[in-house]
C-alpha positions as CSV (number, residue, x, y, z in Angstrom):
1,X,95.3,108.9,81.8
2,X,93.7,105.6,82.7
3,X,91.5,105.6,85.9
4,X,94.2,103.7,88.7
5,X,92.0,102.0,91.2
6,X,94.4,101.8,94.6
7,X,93.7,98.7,97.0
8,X,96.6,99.6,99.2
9,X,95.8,98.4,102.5
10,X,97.9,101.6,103.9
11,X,99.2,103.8,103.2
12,X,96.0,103.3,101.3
13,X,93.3,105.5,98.9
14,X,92.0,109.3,100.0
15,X,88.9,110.5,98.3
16,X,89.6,112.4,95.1
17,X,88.0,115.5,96.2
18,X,90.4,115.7,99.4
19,X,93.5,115.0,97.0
20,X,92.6,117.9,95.1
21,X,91.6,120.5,97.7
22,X,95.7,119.6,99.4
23,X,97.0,120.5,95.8
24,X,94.8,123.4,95.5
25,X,95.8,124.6,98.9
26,X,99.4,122.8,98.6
27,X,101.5,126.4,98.5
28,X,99.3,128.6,100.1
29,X,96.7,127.5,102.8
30,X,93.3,130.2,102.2
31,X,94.8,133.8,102.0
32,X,97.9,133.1,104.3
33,X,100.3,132.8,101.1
34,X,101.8,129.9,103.3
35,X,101.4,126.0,102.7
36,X,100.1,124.2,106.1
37,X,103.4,122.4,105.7
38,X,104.9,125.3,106.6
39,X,103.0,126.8,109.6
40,X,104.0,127.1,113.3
41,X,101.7,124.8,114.9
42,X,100.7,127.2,117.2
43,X,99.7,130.0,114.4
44,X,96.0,130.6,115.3
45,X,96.1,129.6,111.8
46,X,97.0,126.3,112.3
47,X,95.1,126.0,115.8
48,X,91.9,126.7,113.6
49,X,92.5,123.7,111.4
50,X,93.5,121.6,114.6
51,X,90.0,122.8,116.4
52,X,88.0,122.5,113.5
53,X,88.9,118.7,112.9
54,X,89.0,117.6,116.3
55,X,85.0,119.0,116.3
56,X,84.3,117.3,113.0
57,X,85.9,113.9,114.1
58,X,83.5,114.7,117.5
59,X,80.0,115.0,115.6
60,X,80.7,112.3,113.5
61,X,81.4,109.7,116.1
62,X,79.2,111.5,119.0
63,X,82.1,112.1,121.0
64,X,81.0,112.8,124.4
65,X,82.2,115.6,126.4
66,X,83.7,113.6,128.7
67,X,86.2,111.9,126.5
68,X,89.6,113.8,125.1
69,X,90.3,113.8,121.5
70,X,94.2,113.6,120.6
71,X,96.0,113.7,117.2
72,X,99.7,112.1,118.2
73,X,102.2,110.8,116.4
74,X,103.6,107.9,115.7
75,X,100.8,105.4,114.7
76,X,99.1,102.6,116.0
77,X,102.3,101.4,116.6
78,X,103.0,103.8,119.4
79,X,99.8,103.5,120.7
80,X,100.5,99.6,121.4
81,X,103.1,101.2,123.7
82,X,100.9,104.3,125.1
83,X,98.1,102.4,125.8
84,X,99.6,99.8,128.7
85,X,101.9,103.0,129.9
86,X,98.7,104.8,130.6
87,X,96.1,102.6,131.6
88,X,97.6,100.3,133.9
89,X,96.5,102.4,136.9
90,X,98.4,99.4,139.6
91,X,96.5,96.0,138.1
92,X,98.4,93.2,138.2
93,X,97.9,92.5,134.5
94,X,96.0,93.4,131.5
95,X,93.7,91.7,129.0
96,X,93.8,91.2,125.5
97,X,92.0,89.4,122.8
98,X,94.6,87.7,120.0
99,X,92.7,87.6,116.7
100,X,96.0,88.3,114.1
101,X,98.9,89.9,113.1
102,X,98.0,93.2,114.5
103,X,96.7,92.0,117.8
104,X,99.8,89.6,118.6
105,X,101.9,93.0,117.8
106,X,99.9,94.9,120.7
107,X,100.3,91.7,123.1
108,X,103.9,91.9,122.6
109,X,104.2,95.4,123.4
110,X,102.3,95.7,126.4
111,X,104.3,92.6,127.5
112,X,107.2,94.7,127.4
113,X,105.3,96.8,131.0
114,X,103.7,93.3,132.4
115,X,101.6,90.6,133.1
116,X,99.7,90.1,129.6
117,X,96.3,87.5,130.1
118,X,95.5,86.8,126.2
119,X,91.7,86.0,126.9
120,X,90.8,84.3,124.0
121,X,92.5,84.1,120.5
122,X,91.9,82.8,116.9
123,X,95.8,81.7,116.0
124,X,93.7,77.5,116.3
125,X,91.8,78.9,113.3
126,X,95.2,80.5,111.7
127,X,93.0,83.7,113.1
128,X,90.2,83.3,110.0
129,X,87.4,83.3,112.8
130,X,86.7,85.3,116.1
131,X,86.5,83.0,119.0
132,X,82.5,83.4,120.7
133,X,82.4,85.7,123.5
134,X,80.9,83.1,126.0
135,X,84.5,81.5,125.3
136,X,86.6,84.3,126.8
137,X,88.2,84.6,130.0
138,X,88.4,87.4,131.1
139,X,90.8,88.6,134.6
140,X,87.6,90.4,136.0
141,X,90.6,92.4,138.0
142,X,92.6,93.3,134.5
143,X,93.4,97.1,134.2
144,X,91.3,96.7,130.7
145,X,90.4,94.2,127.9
146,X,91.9,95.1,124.4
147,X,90.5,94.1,121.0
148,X,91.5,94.8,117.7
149,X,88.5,95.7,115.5
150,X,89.9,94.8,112.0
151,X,92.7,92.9,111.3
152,X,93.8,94.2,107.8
153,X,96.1,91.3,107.3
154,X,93.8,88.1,108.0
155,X,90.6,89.5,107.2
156,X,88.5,89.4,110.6
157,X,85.9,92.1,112.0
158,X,84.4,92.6,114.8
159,X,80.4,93.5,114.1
160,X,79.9,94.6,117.3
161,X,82.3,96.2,120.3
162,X,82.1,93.2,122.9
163,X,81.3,92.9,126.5
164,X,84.1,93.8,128.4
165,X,82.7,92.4,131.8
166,X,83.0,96.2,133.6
167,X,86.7,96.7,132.3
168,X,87.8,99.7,130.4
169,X,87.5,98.5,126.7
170,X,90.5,99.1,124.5
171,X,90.0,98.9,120.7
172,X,92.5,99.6,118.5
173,X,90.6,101.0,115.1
174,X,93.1,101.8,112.9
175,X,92.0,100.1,109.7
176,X,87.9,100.7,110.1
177,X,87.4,103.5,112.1
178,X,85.0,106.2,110.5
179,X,83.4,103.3,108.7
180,X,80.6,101.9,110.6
181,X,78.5,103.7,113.4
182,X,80.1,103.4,117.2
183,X,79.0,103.8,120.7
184,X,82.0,105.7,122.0
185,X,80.4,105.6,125.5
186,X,81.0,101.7,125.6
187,X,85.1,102.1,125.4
188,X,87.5,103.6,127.7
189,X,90.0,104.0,125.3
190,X,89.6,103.9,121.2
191,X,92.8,104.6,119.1
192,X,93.3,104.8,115.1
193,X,96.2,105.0,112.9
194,X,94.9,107.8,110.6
195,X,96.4,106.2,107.3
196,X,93.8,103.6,106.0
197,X,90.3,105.4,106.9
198,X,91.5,109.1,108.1
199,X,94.1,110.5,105.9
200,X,98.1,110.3,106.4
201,X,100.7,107.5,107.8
202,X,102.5,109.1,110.8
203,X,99.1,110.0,112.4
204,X,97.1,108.9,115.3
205,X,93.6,109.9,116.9
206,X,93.3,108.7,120.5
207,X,89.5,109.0,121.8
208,X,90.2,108.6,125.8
209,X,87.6,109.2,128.6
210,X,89.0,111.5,131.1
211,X,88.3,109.6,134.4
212,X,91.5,107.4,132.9
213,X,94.1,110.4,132.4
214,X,96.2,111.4,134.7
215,X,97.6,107.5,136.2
216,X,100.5,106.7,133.7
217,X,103.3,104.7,134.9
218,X,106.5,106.4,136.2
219,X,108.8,107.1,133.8
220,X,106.5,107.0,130.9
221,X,107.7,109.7,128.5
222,X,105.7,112.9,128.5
223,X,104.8,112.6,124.1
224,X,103.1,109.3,125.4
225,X,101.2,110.4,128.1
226,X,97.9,111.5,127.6
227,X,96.9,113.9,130.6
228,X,100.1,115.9,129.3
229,X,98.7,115.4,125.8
230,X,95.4,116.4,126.6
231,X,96.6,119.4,128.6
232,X,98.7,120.8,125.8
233,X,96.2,120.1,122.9
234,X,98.0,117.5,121.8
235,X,101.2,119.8,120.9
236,X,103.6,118.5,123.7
237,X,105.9,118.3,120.9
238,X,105.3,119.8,117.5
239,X,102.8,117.4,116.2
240,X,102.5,115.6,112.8
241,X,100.8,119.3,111.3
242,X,100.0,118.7,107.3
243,X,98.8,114.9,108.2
244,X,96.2,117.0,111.0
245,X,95.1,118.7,108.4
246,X,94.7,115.9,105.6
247,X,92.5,114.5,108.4
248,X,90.8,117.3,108.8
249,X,90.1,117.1,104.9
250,X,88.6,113.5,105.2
251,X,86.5,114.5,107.9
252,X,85.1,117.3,105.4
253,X,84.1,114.8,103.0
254,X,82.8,112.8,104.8
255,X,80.4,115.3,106.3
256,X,79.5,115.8,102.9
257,X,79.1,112.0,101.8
258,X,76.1,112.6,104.4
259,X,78.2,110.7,107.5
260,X,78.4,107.4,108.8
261,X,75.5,105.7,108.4
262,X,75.6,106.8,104.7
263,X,79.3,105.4,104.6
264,X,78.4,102.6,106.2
265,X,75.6,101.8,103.8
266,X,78.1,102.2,100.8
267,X,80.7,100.0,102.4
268,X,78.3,97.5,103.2
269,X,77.4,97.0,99.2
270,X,81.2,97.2,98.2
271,X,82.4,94.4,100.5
272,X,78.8,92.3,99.7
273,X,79.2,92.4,95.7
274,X,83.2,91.5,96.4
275,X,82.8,88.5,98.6
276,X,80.0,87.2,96.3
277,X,82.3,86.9,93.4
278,X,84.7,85.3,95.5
279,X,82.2,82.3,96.7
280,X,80.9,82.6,92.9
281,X,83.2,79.8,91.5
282,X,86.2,77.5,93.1
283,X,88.5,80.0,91.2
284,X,89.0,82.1,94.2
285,X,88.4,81.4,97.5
286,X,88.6,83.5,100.9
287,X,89.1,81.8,104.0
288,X,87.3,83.8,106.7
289,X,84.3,82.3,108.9
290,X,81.3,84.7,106.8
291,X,79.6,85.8,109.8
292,X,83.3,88.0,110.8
293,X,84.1,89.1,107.3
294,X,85.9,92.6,107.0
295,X,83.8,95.1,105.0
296,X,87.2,96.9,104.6
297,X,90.3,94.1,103.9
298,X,89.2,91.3,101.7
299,X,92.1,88.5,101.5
300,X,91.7,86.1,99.0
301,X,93.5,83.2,97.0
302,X,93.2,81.8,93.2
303,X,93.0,77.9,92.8
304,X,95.9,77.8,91.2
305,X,98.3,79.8,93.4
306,X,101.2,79.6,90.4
307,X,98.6,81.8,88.6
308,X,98.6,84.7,91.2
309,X,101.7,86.6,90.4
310,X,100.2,86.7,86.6
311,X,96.6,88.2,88.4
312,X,99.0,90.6,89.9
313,X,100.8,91.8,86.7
314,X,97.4,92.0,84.8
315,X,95.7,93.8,87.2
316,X,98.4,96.4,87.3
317,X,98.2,96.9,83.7
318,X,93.7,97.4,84.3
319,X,94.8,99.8,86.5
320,X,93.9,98.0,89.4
321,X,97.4,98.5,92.0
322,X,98.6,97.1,95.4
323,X,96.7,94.1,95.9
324,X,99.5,91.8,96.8
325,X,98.7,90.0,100.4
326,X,100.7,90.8,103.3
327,X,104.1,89.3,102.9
328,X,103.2,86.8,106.3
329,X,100.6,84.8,104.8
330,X,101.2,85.7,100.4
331,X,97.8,85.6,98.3
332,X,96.1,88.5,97.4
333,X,94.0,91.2,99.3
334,X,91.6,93.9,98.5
335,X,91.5,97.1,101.0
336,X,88.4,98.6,99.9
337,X,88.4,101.7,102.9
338,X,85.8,104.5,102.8
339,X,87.4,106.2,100.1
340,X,87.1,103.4,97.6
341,X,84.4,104.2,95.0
342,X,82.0,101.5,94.4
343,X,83.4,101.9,90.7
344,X,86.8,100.9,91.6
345,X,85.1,97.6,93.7
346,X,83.3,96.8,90.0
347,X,86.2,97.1,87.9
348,X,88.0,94.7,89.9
349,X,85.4,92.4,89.9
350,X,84.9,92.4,86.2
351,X,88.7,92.5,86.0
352,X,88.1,88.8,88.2
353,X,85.5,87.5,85.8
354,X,87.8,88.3,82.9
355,X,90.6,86.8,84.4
356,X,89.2,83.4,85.3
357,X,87.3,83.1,81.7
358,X,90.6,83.3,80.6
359,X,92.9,81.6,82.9
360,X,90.6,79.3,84.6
């Protein structure tokens, strides 16, 4: 079978290795004769797996002790909701930066509990820049400031976490977590869908200092509130088990990739030899300010936009899948995620080459 290179932007790739350790352990988990699918989440079977990735995820992003590490359900999407429900804490409002499609989704939710101050946002741009920090305003009296670190859609990164002016920093990591080193100690609240960077869709790790438990709003419901969650090991209700332990497999390798910085390093080369193909020739062109290009989403557009649904069909047939842009803005887009081999980001760049000697 022809090698399929998957730019999904999520669900998206896992790393061979972890694909093939879930079949090999698919019916039978070690010598339980049972598949993880089928454990009682409080087996001490199952509470080893739990415990084990929760202290792998911990040593890879230097967790302090000080901060709770949950596996929930649900998404980032729930997480839009969890996050106001539980940090609050009696402001008046709440801050947020609006750089996309993901971001505007979080303002809208937390609108749903209150007063919502977007403090700077990117939609003058059509969100292909970050506006500069010295241009925020920031409610010095918010509950916290919320930032979305990648935007998978549009294509924007954050570098660096920013200032958050003594506020509880919010990020919501879903689509780079895992891939770049992070100060946890500058956030009061960090959460990640787990299925672009960390394993299965359905899945979400929320890293949340403890001073910050324990103040949810009245009525919030007890699967979203995280002094409950963190009390009951995240297992107020039975939890999403076999995507745990997927995670817990992606944390394994990377351990063995040799950890962040090593990722990092990799992911830093992929998205640098991609982009400079794109700015090679007017064939393709990406429209993201350079200095707040995403090392993990890469949008981009042909010339000749009549040509891209033909790009598309070729592609497929290289063995080269899923890189269709989100349906909001069309064009195409590579997800290139830590478990993308460098290989995969070649072939698709000769695959480019090819297709614009050819087409163009």
């Amino acid at each position: 079978m022809a090698t399929i290179y998957n730019f999904s932007a999520g669900p998206a790739i896992l790393p061979a290795p972890v694909l093939e350790r879930a079949r090999e352990e698919l019916r039978g988990w070690r010598s339980t004769g049972v598949s993880v699918m089928e454990m009682s989440h409080r087996s001490e079977d199952f509470i080893g797996i739990s415990e084990k990735a929760e202290a792998d995820l911990r040593a890879l992003l230097g967790v302090p002790a000080d901060y709770k590490v949950l596996f929930l359900a649900g998404g980032a999407s729930a997480q839009f909701a969890a996050a106001p429900l539980n940090l609050w804490r009696g402001k008046t409002q709440v801050s947020y930066v609006s750089t996309g499609y993901w971001s505007e989704k979080a303002i809208a939710e937390a609108r749903l509990y209150g007063q919502v101050q977007v403090a700077a946002s990117g939609k003058d741009s059509k969100f292909t820049t970050i506006p500069p920090r010295a241009s925020w305003n920031v409610d010095r009296d918010a509950a916290y400031l919320h930032y979305t670190a990648n935007e998978t859609i549009g294509g924007v990164e954050f570098q660096d976490a920013p200032e958050a002016d003594g506020l509880p920093l919010v990020a919501d990591m879903s689509s780079n977590i895992l891939s770049r080193p992070v100060d946890v100690r500058r956030f009061g609240l960090i959460y990640a869908s787990a299925q672009k960077n960390l394993g299965l869709a359905g899945l979400a790790v929320v890293i949340v200092r403890e001073d910050l438990l324990g103040k949810a709003l009245p009525g919030t419901p007890s699967i979203f509130d995280y002094k409950r969650q963190a009390d009951n090991g995240s297992m107020v209700n039975t939890p999403p088990t076999y995507a745990w332990y997927v995670a817990g497999l992606v944390l394994d390798w990377l351990g063995e990739q040799g950890g962040i910085k090593a990722i990092e390093a990799r992911n830093i080369r992929k998205a640098a030899k991609l982009y400079a193909a794109i700015d090679a020739a007017p064939f393709y062109s990406n429209p993201v300010d350079p200095a707040v290009r995403s090392r993990m989403n890469v949008p981009f557009h042909l010339a000749d936009a009549k040509l891209e649904a033909l790009f598309l069909a070729e592609a497929k047939e290289a063995g080269l899948v899923y890189l269709e842009g989100h349906r909001s803005v069309g064009g195409l887009r590579a997800s290139i995620y830590n478990a993308m081999p460098e290989e995969g980001v070649e072939a698709l760049i000769s695959f480019m080459h090819e297709f614009e000697r050819r087409r163009g």
